[in-house]
C-alpha positions as CSV (number, residue, x, y, z in Angstrom):
1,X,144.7,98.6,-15.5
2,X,144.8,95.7,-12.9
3,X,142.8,96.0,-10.0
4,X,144.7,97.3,-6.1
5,X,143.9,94.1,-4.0
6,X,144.2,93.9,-0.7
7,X,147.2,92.2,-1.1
8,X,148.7,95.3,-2.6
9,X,147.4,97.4,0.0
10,X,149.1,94.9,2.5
11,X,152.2,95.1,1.0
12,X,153.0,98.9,0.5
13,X,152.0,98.9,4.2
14,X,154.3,96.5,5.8
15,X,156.9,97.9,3.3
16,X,156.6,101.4,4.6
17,X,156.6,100.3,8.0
18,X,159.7,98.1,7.6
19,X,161.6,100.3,5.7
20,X,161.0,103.5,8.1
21,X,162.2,101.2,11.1
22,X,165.1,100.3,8.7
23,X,165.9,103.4,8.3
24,X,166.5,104.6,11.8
25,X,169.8,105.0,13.3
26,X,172.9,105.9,11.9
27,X,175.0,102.8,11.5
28,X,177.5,102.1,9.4
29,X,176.7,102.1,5.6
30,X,173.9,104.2,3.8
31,X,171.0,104.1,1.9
32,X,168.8,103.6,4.1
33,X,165.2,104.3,2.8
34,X,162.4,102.9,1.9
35,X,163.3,103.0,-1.6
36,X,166.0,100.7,-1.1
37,X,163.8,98.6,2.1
38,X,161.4,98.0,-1.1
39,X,163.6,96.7,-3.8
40,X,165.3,94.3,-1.0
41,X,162.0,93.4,0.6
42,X,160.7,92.5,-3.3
43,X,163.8,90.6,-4.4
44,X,163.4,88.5,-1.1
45,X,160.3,87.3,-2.1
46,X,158.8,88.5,0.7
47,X,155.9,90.3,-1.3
48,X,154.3,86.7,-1.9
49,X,153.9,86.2,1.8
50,X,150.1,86.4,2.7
51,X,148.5,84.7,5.2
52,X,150.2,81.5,7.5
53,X,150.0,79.0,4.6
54,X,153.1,80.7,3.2
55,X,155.0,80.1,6.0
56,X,156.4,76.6,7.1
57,X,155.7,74.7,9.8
58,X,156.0,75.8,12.9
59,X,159.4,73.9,13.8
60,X,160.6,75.6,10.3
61,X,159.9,79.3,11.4
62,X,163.5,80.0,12.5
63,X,165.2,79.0,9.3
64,X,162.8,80.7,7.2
65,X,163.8,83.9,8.6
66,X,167.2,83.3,8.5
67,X,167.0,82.6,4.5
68,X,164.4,85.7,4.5
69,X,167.6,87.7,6.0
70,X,170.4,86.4,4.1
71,X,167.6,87.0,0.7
72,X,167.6,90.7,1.6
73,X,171.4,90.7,2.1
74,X,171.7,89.3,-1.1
75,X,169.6,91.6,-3.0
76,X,171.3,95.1,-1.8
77,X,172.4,97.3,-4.6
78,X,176.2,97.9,-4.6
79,X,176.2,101.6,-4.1
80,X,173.9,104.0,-3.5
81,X,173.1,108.1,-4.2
82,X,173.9,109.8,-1.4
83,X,170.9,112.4,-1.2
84,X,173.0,115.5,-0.4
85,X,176.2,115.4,-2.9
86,X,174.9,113.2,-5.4
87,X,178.1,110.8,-4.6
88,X,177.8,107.0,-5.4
89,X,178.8,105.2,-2.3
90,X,179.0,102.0,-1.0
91,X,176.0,99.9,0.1
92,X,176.1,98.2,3.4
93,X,173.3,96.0,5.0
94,X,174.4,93.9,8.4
95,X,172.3,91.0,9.5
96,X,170.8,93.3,12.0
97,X,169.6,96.1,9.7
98,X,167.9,93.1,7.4
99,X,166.8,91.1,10.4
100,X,165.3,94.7,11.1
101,X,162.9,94.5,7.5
102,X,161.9,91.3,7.8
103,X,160.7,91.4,10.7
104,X,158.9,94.3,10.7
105,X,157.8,93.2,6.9
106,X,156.0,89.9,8.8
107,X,154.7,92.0,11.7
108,X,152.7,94.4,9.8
109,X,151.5,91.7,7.1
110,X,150.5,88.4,9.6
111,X,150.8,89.8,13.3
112,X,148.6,93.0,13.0
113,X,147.1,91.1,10.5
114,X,144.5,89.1,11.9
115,X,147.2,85.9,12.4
116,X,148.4,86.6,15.7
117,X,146.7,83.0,16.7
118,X,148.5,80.4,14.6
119,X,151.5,78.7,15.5
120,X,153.6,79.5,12.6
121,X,152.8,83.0,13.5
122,X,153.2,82.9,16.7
123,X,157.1,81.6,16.3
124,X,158.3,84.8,13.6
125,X,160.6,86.6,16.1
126,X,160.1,90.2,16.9
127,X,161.7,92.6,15.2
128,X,164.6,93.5,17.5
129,X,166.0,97.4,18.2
130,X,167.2,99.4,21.0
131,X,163.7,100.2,22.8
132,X,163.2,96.4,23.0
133,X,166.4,95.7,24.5
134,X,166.6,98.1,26.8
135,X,162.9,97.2,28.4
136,X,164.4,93.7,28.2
137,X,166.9,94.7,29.9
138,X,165.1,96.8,32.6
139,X,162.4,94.0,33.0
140,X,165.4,91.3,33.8
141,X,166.9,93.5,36.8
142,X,163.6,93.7,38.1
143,X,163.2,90.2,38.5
144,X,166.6,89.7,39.6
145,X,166.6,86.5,41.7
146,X,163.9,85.2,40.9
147,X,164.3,81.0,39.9
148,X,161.8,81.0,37.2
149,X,163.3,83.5,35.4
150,X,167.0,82.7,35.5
151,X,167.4,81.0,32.6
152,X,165.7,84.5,31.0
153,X,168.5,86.3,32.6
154,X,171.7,84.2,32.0
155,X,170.7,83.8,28.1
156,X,170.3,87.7,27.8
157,X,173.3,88.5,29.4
158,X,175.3,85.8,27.0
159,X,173.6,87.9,24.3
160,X,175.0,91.3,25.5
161,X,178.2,90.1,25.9
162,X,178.1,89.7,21.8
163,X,176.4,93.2,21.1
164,X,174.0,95.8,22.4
165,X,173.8,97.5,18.5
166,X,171.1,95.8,16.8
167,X,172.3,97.6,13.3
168,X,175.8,96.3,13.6
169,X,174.4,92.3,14.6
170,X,175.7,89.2,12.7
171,X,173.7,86.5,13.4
172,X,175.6,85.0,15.8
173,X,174.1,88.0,17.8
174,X,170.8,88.0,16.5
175,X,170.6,84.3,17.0
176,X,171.7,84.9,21.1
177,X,168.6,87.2,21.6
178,X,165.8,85.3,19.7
179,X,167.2,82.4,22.2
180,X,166.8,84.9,25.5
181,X,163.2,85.8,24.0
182,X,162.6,82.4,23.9
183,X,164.0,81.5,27.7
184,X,161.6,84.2,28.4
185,X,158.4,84.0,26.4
186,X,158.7,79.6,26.6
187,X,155.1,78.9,25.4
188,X,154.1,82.3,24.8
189,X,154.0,84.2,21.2
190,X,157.2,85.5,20.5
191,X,155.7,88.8,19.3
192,X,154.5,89.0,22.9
193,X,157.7,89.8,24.2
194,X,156.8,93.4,22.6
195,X,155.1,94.5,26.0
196,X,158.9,95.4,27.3
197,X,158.8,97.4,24.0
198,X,158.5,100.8,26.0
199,X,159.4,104.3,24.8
């Protein structure tokens, strides 16, 4: 029997934890488990993801998660069993549901894990839901009128004029907000941004 690395310990975690946040909220579709967050999470490729050196540049990190998304959209199942009836029905996952595993995937595996200090890491976007956006939005009235943070506020309210439902975002969307968390962050880590992450 092969030995349980680290590695494996580091992936069950991260898919757990992505898979739970997956899992929350309604939305449209089904599925949603960590069943299901682990097969798309595996077919993505996302398992060989260890340490920085599997990431690209820095200048690359945006693109990377993009194909990371579009590689866990790919690999959803056609149906799945709904748990009460037993019915096969029709899989669904949007950009902002897989945006949602990913990025909690890369949090749990290079931010919390010991990373948080290189550049590459320091550029994966934070996983974006509700909480986040809300405290976003909270922190940006209270700061209303202030000059250094206007850019902030006009890119976050171009974003909400796309979408406020993080499970129902195309990229478009998605792509909006990482560019408000960016006005707001500039040279800061992205994952940062997290202390407007308030329950």
């Amino acid at each position: 029997m092969a030995s349980y690395t680290i590695q494996d310990h580091a992936h069950h975690f991260a898919v757990w934890a992505a898979g739970r946040a997956y899992s929350r909220s309604g939305g449209d579709g089904g599925g949603y488990s960590v069943k299901y967050a682990r097969t798309m999470l595996e077919a993505a490729g996302m398992r060989e993801i260890n340490t920085p050196t599997d990431l690209p540049s820095a200048d690359g990190i945006d693109a990377f998660i993009h194909e990371r998304i579009e590689a866990v959209r790919t690999a959803r199942p056609a149906t799945y069993v709904h748990h009460k009836t037993g019915e096969h029905l029709k899989f669904r996952c949007t950009y902002g549901r897989a945006q949602k595993l990913v990025n909690i995937y890369l949090k749990s595996k290079l931010v919390c894990g010991g990373y948080h200090d290189d550049k590459r890491v320091e550029r994966l976007h934070p996983p974006i839901d509700s909480v986040l956006l809300r405290g976003l939005s909270a922190f940006s009235e209270s700061v209303a009128g202030q000059a250094q943070y206007a850019e902030f506020q006009k890119d976050l309210l171009d974003a909400q004029a796309l979408g406020s439902s993080w499970v129902i975002f195309t990229q478009t969307t998605y792509e909006a907000y990482i560019k408000a968390f960016k006005s707001l962050q500039k040279d800061k880590p992205l994952w940062a941004i997290e202390e407007h992450w308030v329950l």
